[in-house]
Jmol script that loads the backbone (N, CA, C; Angstrom):
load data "model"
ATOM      1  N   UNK A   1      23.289  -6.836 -28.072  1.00  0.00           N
ATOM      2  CA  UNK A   1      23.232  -5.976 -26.915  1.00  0.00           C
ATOM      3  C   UNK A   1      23.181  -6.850 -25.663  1.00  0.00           C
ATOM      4  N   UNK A   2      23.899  -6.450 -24.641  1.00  0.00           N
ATOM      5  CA  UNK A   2      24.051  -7.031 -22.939  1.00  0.00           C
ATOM      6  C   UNK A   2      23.237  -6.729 -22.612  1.00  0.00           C
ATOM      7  N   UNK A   3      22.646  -7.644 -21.844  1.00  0.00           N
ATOM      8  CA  UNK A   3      21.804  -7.492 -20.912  1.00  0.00           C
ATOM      9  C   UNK A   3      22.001  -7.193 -19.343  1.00  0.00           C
ATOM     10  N   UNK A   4      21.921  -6.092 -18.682  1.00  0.00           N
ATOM     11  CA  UNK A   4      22.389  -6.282 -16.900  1.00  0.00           C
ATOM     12  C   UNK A   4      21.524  -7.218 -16.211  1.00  0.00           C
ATOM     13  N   UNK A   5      22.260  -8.298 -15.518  1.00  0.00           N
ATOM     14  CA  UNK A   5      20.720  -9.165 -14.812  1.00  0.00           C
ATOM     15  C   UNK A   5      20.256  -7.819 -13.782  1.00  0.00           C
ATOM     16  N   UNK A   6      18.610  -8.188 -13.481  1.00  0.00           N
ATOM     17  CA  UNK A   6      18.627  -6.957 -12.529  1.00  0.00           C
ATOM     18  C   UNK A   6      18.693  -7.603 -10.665  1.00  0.00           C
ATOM     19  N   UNK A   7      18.791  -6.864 -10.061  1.00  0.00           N
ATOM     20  CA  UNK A   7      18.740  -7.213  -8.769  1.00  0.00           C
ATOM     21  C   UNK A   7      17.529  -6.951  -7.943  1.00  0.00           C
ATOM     22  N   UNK A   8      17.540  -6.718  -6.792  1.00  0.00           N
ATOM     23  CA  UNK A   8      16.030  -6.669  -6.202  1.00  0.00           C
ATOM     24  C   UNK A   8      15.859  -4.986  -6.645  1.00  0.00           C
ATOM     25  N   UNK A   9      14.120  -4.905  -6.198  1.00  0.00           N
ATOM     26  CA  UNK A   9      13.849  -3.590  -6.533  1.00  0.00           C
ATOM     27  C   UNK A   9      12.838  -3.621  -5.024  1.00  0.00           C
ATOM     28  N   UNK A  10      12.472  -2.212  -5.005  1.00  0.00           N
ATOM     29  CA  UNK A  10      11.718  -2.083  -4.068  1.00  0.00           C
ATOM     30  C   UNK A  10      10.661  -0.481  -4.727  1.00  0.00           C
ATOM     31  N   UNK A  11       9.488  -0.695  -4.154  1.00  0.00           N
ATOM     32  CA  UNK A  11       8.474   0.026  -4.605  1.00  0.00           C
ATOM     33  C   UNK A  11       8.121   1.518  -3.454  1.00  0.00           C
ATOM     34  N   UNK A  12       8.548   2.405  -4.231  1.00  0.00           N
ATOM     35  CA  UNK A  12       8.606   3.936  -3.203  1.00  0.00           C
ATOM     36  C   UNK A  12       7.285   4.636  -4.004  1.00  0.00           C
ATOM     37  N   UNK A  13       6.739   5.413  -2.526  1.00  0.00           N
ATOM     38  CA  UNK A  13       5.024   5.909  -3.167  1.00  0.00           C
ATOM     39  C   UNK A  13       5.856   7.510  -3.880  1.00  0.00           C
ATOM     40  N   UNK A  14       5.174   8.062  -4.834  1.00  0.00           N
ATOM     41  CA  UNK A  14       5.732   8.941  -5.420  1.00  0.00           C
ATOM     42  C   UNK A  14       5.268  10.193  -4.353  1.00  0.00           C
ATOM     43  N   UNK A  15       4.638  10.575  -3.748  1.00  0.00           N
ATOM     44  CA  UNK A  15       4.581  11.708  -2.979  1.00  0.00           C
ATOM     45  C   UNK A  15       5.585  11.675  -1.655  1.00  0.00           C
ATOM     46  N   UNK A  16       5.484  10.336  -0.826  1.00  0.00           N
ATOM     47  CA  UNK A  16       6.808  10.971   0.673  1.00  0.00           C
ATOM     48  C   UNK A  16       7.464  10.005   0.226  1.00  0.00           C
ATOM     49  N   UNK A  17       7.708   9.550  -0.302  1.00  0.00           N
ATOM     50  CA  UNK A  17       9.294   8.064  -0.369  1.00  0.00           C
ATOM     51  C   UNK A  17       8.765   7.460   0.156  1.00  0.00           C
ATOM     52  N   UNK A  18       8.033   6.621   0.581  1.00  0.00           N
ATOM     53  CA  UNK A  18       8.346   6.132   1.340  1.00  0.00           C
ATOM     54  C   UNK A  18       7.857   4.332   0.837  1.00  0.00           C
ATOM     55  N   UNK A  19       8.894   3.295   1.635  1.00  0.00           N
ATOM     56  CA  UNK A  19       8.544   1.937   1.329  1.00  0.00           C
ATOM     57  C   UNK A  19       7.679   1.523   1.622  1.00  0.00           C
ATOM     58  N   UNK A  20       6.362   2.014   1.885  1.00  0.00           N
ATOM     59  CA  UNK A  20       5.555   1.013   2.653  1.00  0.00           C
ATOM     60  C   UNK A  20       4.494   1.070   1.889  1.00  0.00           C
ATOM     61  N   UNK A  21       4.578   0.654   0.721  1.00  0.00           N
ATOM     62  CA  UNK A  21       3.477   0.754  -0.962  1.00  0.00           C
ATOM     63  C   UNK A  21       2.967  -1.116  -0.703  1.00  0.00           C
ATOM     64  N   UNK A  22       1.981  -1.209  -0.803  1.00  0.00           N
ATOM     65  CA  UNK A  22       1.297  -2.271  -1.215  1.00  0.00           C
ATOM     66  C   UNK A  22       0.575  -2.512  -2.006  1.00  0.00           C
ATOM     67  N   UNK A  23       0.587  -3.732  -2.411  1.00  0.00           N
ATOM     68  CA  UNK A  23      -0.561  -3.951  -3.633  1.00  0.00           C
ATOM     69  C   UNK A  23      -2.029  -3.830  -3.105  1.00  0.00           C
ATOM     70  N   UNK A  24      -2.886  -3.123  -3.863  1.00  0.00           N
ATOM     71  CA  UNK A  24      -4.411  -2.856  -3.618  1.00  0.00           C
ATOM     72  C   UNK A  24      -5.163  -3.662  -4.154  1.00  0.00           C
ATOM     73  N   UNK A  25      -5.410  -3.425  -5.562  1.00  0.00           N
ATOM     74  CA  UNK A  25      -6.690  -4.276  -6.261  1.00  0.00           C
ATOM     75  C   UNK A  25      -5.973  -4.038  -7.468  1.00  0.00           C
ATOM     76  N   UNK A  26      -6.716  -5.015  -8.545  1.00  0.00           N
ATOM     77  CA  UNK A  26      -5.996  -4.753  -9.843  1.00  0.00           C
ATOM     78  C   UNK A  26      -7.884  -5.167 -10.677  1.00  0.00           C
ATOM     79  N   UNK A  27      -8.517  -3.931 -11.376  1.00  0.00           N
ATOM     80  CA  UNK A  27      -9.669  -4.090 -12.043  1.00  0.00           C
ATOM     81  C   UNK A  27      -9.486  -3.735 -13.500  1.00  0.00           C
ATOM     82  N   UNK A  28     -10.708  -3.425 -13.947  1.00  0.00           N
ATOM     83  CA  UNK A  28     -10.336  -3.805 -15.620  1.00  0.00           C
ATOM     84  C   UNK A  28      -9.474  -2.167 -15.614  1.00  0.00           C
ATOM     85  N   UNK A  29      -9.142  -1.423 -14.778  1.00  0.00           N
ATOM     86  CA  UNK A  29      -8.342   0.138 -14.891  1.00  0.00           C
ATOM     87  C   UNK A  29      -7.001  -0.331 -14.695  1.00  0.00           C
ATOM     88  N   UNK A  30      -6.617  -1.412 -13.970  1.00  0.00           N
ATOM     89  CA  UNK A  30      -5.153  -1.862 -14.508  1.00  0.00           C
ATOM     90  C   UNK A  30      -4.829  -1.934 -12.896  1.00  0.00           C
ATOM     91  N   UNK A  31      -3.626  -1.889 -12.075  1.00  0.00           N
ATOM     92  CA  UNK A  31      -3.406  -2.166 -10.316  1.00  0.00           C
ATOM     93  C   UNK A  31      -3.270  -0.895  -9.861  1.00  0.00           C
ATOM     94  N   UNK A  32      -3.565  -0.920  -9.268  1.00  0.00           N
ATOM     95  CA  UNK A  32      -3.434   0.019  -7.876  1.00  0.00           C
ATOM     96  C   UNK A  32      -2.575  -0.352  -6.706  1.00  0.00           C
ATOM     97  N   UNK A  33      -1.743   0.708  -6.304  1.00  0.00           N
ATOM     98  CA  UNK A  33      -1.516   0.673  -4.795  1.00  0.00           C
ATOM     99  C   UNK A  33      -1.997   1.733  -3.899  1.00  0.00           C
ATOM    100  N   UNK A  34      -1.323   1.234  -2.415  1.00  0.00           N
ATOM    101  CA  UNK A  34      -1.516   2.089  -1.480  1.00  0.00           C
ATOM    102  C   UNK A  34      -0.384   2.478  -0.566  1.00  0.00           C
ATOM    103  N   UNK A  35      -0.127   3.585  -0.434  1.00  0.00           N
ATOM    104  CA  UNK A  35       0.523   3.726   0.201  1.00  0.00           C
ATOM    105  C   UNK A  35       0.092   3.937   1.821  1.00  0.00           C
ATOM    106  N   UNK A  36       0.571   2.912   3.151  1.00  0.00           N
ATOM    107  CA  UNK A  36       0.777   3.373   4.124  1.00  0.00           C
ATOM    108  C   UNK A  36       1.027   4.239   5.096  1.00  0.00           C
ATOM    109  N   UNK A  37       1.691   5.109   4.791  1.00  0.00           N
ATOM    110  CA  UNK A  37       2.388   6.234   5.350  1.00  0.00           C
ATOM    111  C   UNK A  37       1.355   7.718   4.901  1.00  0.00           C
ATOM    112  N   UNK A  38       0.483   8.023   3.887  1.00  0.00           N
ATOM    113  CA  UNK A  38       0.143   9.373   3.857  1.00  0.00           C
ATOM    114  C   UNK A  38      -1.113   8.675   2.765  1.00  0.00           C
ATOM    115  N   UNK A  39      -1.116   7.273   3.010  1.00  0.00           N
ATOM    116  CA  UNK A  39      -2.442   6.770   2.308  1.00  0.00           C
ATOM    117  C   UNK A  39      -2.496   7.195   1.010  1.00  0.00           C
ATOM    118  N   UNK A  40      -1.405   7.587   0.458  1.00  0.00           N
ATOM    119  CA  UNK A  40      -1.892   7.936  -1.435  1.00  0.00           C
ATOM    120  C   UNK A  40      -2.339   6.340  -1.907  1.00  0.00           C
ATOM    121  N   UNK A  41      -3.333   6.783  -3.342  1.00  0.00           N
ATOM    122  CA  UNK A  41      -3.727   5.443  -3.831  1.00  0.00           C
ATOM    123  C   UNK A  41      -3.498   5.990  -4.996  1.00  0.00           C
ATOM    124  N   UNK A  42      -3.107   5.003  -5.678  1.00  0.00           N
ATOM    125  CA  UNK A  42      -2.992   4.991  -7.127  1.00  0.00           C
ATOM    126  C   UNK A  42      -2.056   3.969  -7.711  1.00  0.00           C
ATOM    127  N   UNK A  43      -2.096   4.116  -9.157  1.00  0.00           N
ATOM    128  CA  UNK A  43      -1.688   3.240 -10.223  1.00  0.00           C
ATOM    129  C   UNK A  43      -0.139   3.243 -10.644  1.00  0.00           C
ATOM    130  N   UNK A  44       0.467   4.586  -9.998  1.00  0.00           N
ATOM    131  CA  UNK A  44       1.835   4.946 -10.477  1.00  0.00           C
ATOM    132  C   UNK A  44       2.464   5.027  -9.237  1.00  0.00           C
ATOM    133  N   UNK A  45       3.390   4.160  -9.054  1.00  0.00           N
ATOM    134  CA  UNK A  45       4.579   4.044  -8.398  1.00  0.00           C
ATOM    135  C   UNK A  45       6.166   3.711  -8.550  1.00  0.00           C
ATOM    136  N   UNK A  46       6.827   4.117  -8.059  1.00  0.00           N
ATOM    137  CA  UNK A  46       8.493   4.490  -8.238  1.00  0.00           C
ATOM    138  C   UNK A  46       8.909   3.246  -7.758  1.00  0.00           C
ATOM    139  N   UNK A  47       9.956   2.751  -8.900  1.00  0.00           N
ATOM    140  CA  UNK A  47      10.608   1.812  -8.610  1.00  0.00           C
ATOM    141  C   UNK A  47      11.789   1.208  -8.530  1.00  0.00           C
ATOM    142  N   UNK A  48      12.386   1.490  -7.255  1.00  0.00           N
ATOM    143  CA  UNK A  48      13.896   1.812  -7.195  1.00  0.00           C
ATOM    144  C   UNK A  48      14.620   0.711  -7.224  1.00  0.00           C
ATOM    145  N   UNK A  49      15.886   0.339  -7.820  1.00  0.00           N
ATOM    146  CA  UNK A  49      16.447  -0.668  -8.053  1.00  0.00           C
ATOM    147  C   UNK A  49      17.524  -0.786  -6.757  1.00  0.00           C
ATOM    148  N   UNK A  50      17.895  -1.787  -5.747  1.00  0.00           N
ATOM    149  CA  UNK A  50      18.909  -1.631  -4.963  1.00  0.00           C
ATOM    150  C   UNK A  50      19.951  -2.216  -5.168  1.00  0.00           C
ATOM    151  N   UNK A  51      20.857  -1.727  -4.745  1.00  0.00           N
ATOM    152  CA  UNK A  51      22.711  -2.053  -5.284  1.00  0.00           C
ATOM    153  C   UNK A  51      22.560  -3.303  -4.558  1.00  0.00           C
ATOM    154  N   UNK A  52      23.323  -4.125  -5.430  1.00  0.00           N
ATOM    155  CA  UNK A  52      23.620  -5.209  -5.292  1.00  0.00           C
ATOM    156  C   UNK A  52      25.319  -5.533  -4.328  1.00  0.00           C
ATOM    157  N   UNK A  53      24.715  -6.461  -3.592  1.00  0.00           N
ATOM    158  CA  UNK A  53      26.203  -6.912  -2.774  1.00  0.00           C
ATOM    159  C   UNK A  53      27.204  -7.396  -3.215  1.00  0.00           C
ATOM    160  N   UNK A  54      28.525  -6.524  -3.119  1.00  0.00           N
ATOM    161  CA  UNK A  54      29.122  -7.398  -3.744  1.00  0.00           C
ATOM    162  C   UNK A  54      29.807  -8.891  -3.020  1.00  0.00           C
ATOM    163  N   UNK A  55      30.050 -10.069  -3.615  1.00  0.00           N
ATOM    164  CA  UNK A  55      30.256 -11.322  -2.801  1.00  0.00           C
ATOM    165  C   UNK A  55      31.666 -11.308  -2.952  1.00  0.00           C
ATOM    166  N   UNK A  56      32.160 -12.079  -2.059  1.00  0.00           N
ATOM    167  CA  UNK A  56      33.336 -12.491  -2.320  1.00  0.00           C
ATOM    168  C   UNK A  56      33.816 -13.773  -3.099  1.00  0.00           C
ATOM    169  N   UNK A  57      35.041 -13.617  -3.582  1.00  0.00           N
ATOM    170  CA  UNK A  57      35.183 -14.195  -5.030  1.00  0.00           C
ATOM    171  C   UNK A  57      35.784 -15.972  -3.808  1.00  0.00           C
ATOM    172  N   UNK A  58      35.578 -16.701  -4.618  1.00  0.00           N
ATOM    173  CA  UNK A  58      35.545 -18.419  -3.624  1.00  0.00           C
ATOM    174  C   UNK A  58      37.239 -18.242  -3.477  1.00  0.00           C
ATOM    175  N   UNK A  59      37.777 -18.724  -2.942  1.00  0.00           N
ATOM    176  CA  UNK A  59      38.745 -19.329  -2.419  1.00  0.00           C
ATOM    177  C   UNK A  59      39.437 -20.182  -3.671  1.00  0.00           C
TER     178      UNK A  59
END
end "model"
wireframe off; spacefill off
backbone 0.3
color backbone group
């Protein structure tokens, strides 16, 4: 089986979308974030993969 390499990802809070999730604390309950924008906290966050650029092929 192939493997896709993956590309960057970026971390969206599951209640408004939004990017501005940070890492909180990580205790013996496992990590936490926070979200910025509407302050949710918690352990479960969305993690969206972004399309990759395509390059141009060399000369």
């Amino acid at each position: 089986m192939r493997h896709r390499p993956r590309g960057k990802s970026v971390l969206r809070c599951p209640q408004c979308r939004s990017a501005h999730v940070v890492y909180d604390a990580a205790l013996i309950t496992g990590q936490r974030y926070h979200c910025l924008d509407c302050d949710y906290v918690g352990s479960f966050v969305l993690e969206e993969e972004l399309p990759r650029s395509v390059e141009p092929a060399p000369p």
